[in-house]
NUTOR-173985 format. One record per residue (C-alpha): chain; x, y, z. Coordinates in nm, 2 decimals. Layout:
N
PT   kette        x        y        z
PT       A        X        Y        Z
...
***
This chain:
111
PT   kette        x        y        z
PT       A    -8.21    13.14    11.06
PT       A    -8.36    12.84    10.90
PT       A    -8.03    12.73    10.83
PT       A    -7.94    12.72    11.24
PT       A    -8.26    12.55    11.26
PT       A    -8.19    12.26    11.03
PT       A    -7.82    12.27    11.20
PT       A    -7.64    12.34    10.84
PT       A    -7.33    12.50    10.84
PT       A    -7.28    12.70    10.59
PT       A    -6.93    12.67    10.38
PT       A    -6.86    13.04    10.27
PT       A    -6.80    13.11    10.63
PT       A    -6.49    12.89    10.55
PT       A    -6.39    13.12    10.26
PT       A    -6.41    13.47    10.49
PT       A    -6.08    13.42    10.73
PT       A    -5.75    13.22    10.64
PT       A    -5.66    13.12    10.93
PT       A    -5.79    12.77    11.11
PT       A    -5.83    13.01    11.46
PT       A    -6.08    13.20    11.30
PT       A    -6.27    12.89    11.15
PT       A    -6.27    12.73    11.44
PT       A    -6.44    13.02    11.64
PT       A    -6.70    13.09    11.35
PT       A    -6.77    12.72    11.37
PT       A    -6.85    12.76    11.77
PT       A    -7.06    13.06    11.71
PT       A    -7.27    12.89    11.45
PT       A    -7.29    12.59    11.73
PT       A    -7.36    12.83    12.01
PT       A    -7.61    13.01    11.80
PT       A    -7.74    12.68    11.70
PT       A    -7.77    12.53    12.05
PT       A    -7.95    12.92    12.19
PT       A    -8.21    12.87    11.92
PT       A    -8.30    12.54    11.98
PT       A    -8.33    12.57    12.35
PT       A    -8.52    12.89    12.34
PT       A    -8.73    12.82    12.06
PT       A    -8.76    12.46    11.92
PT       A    -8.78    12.29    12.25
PT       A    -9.01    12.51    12.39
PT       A    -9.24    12.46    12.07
PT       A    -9.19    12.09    12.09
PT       A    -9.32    12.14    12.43
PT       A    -9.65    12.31    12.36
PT       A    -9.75    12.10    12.07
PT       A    -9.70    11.75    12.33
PT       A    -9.90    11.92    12.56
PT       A   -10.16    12.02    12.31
PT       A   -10.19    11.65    12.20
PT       A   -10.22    11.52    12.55
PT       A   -10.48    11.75    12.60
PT       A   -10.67    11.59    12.29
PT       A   -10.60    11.27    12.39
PT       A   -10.77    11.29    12.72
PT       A   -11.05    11.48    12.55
PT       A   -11.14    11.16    12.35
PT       A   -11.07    10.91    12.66
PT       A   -11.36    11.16    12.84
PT       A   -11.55    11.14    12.55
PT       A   -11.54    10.73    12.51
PT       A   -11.58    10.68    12.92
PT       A   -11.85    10.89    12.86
PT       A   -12.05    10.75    12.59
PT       A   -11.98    10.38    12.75
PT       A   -12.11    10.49    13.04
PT       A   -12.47    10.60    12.83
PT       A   -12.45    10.25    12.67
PT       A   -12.44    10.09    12.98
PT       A   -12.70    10.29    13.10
PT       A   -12.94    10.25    12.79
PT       A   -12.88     9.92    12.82
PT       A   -12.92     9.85    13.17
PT       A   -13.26    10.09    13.08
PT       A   -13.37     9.83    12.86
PT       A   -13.32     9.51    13.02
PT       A   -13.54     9.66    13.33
PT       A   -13.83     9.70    13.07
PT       A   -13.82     9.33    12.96
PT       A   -13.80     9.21    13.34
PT       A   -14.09     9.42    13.41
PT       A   -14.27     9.30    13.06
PT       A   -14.21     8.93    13.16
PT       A   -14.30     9.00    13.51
PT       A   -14.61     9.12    13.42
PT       A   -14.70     8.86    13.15
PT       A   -14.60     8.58    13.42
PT       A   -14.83     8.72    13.67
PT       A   -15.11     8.78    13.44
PT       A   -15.09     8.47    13.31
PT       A   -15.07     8.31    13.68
PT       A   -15.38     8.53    13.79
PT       A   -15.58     8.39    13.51
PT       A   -15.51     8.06    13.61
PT       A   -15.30     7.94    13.28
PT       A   -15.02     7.74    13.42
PT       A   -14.69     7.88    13.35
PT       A   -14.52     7.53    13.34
PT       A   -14.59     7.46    12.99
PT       A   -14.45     7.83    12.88
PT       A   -14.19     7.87    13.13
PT       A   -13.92     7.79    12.86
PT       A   -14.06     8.04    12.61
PT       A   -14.09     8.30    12.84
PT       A   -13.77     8.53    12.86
PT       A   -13.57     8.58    13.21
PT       A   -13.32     8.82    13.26
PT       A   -13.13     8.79    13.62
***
Protein backbone atom coordinates (compact mmCIF):
# COMPACT_ATOMS: atom_id res chain seq x y z
CA UNK A 1 0.00 0.00 0.00
CA UNK A 2 2.60 2.50 1.01
CA UNK A 3 4.39 1.63 -2.00
CA UNK A 4 1.20 2.84 -4.38
CA UNK A 5 1.25 5.77 -2.16
CA UNK A 6 4.78 6.89 -2.77
CA UNK A 7 4.02 5.72 -6.61
CA UNK A 8 7.07 3.00 -6.54
CA UNK A 9 6.79 0.33 -8.82
CA UNK A 10 8.00 -2.51 -7.69
CA UNK A 11 10.49 -4.69 -9.91
CA UNK A 12 9.71 -8.36 -9.01
CA UNK A 13 6.44 -7.89 -10.71
CA UNK A 14 8.87 -7.79 -13.75
CA UNK A 15 10.27 -11.27 -12.74
CA UNK A 16 6.54 -13.04 -12.37
CA UNK A 17 5.35 -13.25 -16.34
CA UNK A 18 7.78 -13.50 -19.49
CA UNK A 19 6.07 -12.02 -21.75
CA UNK A 20 6.10 -7.94 -22.37
CA UNK A 21 1.85 -8.27 -22.65
CA UNK A 22 1.73 -9.27 -19.30
CA UNK A 23 4.23 -6.49 -17.94
CA UNK A 24 2.59 -4.08 -19.58
CA UNK A 25 -0.87 -4.89 -17.98
CA UNK A 26 0.71 -5.40 -14.43
CA UNK A 27 2.28 -1.95 -15.01
CA UNK A 28 -1.40 -0.43 -15.76
CA UNK A 29 -2.87 -2.11 -12.80
CA UNK A 30 -0.22 -0.75 -10.50
CA UNK A 31 -1.06 2.83 -12.30
CA UNK A 32 -4.76 2.30 -12.09
CA UNK A 33 -4.38 1.16 -8.43
CA UNK A 34 -2.13 4.02 -7.96
CA UNK A 35 -4.28 6.72 -9.60
CA UNK A 36 -7.82 5.00 -7.32
CA UNK A 37 -5.78 5.48 -4.21
CA UNK A 38 -4.83 8.76 -4.70
CA UNK A 39 -8.07 10.10 -5.73
CA UNK A 40 -10.05 8.45 -3.07
CA UNK A 41 -7.70 8.84 -0.32
CA UNK A 42 -4.71 11.33 -0.69
CA UNK A 43 -6.68 14.05 -2.37
CA UNK A 44 -9.39 13.88 -0.20
CA UNK A 45 -6.92 14.13 2.83
CA UNK A 46 -5.17 16.92 1.26
CA UNK A 47 -8.43 18.42 1.15
CA UNK A 48 -9.41 18.33 4.89
CA UNK A 49 -6.12 19.31 6.21
CA UNK A 50 -6.34 22.90 3.63
CA UNK A 51 -9.59 23.33 5.06
CA UNK A 52 -8.46 22.81 8.57
CA UNK A 53 -5.68 25.40 8.16
CA UNK A 54 -7.97 27.99 6.63
CA UNK A 55 -10.13 27.48 9.35
CA UNK A 56 -7.04 28.44 11.79
CA UNK A 57 -6.15 31.08 9.81
CA UNK A 58 -9.28 32.93 10.02
CA UNK A 59 -9.35 32.12 13.69
CA UNK A 60 -6.21 34.28 14.24
CA UNK A 61 -7.49 37.17 11.71
CA UNK A 62 -10.77 37.18 14.23
CA UNK A 63 -8.58 37.15 17.01
CA UNK A 64 -6.15 40.21 15.73
CA UNK A 65 -9.33 42.34 14.36
CA UNK A 66 -10.52 41.67 17.63
CA UNK A 67 -7.89 42.68 19.91
CA UNK A 68 -7.18 45.92 17.64
CA UNK A 69 -10.43 46.81 17.97
CA UNK A 70 -9.95 46.70 22.20
CA UNK A 71 -6.75 48.84 21.59
CA UNK A 72 -8.51 51.26 19.81
CA UNK A 73 -11.02 51.27 22.24
CA UNK A 74 -8.66 51.51 25.34
CA UNK A 75 -7.17 54.00 23.65
CA UNK A 76 -9.77 56.05 22.47
CA UNK A 77 -10.93 55.43 26.55
CA UNK A 78 -7.92 57.19 27.55
CA UNK A 79 -7.59 60.08 25.49
CA UNK A 80 -11.37 61.13 26.66
CA UNK A 81 -9.96 61.09 30.35
CA UNK A 82 -7.12 63.61 29.53
CA UNK A 83 -9.62 65.85 27.46
CA UNK A 84 -11.89 65.81 30.34
CA UNK A 85 -8.62 66.23 32.91
CA UNK A 86 -7.43 69.37 30.88
CA UNK A 87 -10.91 70.53 30.57
CA UNK A 88 -11.35 70.69 33.91
CA UNK A 89 -7.95 72.13 34.97
CA UNK A 90 -8.59 74.96 32.11
CA UNK A 91 -11.88 75.82 33.60
CA UNK A 92 -10.75 75.72 37.15
CA UNK A 93 -8.01 77.59 36.50
CA UNK A 94 -10.27 80.22 34.39
CA UNK A 95 -12.88 80.38 37.36
CA UNK A 96 -10.25 81.27 39.68
CA UNK A 97 -9.19 84.04 37.74
CA UNK A 98 -5.47 82.67 36.77
CA UNK A 99 -5.10 83.58 33.25
CA UNK A 100 -4.57 80.67 31.07
CA UNK A 101 -2.42 82.68 28.50
CA UNK A 102 0.76 82.25 30.25
CA UNK A 103 0.04 78.18 30.63
CA UNK A 104 -1.75 77.68 27.48
CA UNK A 105 1.45 75.95 25.94
CA UNK A 106 1.98 73.73 28.91
CA UNK A 107 -1.30 72.55 29.10
CA UNK A 108 -2.07 69.41 26.92
CA UNK A 109 -4.82 69.45 24.07
CA UNK A 110 -6.04 66.54 22.46
CA UNK A 111 -8.51 67.28 19.30
Amino acid sequence: MWELLRRVYNENFNKIPNRKDYKKVIENLWGFCYDNIKSQIWLKRCDDVAEIEKDEILKIIVKLEKQVEKDKIQKNNFNKKIKLVTKDRMIGRITEGISIKKDWHTIVKLA
